[in-house]
N, C-alpha and C positions, 0 to 999 in steps of 0.2 A: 576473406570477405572484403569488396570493396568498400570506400567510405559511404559511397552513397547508400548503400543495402545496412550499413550499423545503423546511419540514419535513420534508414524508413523502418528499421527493425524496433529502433527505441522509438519512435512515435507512436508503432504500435502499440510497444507494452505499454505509454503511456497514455496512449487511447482507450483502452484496455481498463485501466487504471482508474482515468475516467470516468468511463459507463458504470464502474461498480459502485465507486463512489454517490455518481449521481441516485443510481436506483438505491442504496443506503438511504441517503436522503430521503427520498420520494416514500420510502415505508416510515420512517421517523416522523418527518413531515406534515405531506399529507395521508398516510391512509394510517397512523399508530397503532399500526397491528405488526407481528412479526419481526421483534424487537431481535430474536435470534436470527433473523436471517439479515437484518440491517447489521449488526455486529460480524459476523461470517464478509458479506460485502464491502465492511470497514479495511477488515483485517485484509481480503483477495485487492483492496483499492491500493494499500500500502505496499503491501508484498508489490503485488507487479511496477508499480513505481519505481523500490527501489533494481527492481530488477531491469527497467530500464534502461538506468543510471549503469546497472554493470555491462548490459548489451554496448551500452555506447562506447565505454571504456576499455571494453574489449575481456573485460573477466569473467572467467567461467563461472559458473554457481553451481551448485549441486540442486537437486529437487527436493525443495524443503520450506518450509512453511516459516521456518523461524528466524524473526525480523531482526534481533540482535547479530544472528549468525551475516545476515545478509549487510546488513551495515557494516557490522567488520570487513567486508571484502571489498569496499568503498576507499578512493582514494581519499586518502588523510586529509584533502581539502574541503572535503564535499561536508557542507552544512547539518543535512540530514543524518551524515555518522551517529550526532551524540543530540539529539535533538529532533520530536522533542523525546524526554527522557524517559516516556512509560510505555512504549512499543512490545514493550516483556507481556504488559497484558491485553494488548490487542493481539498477538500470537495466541494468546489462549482459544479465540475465538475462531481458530481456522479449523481446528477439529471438533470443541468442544459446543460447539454449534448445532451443527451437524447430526450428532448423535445425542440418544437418551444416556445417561449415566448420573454417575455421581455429582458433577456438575453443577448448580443451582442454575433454574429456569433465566435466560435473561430478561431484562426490565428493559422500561422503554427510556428507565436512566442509563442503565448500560448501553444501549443503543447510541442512544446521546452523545456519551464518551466516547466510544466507539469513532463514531463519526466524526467527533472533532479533531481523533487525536488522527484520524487519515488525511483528514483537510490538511493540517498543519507537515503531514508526511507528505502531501501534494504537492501544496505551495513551496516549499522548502526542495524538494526534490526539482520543480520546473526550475528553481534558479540551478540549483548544481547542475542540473542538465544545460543549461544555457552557461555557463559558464564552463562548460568541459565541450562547446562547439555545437552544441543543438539550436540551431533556429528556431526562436519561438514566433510565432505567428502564423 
C-alpha cells in the first residue's frame, strides 16, 4: 500500500471516528434519550480512532472490539497507549449495549462517561496521528 492510500485510509477511520462520536453527543446532548446507544457510539468512536493510528502505522489488528487489546498494538510513543486510563469500560459498551442481558440498563450518567472518556481517546489520538506523519487540517 502506497503512502498516499495509509493516508486517506487513516482519515477515514478517523472520519469514521468522528461521526460516531458526534452522534454520541447529539443523543447525550440534545435529544437525552438513548443513553445505550450514545455509549455503543462512545465505544465504536474510540475503537476506530485507535484503529486509525494502527492503519497509519502500518499494523495489523485483528477484528475486535477491545480497546486495551488495541492500545497495545500501538507504538510505544503514541500518547493514547496508556491514557486515558478507563477504556476497559468503554469496551464493555460495544456489545453490552447492543443486547438485553445481565447488564444493567445504561444511564444518561453512563452516557456521559462514555462520551468523555472517547473525546479524550480523540483528542489524544489526532496528536499521535499527527505526530506519526498525518496532516491535520
Amino acid at each position: 500500500m502506497s503512502e498516499a492510500d495509509q493516508i486517506a485510509d487513516a482519515r477515514r477511520w478517523l472520519r469514521y471516528a468522528e461521526e460516531d462520536l458526534t452522534l454520541a453527543e447529539d443523543l447525550v446532548e440534545r435529544w437525552r434519550s438513548g443513553p445505550r446507544h450514545a455509549c455503543w457510539l462512545a465505544q465504536q468512536a474510540a475503537e476506530k480512532a485507535l484503529k486509525a493510528v494502527l492503519v497509519l502505522v502500518q499494523t495489523d489488528f485483528p477484528k475486535t472490539h477491545d480497546l486495551d487489546m488495541l492500545r497495545r498494538l500501538l507504538p510505544q510513543d503514541c500518547s493514547v497507549r496508556t491514557e486515558p486510563a478507563d477504556v476497559a469500560d468503554l469496551t464493555e459498551w460495544a456489545v453490552e449495549a447492543r443486547y438485553p442481558g445481565d447488564w444493567p440498563e445504561a444511564t444518561l450518567s453512563d452516557a456521559r462517561r462514555a462520551v468523555g472518556v472517547a473525546k479524550q481517546v480523540l483528542a489524544m489520538t489526532r496528536q499521535d496521528l499527527a505526530a506519526h506523519g498525518l496532516p491535520m487540517g
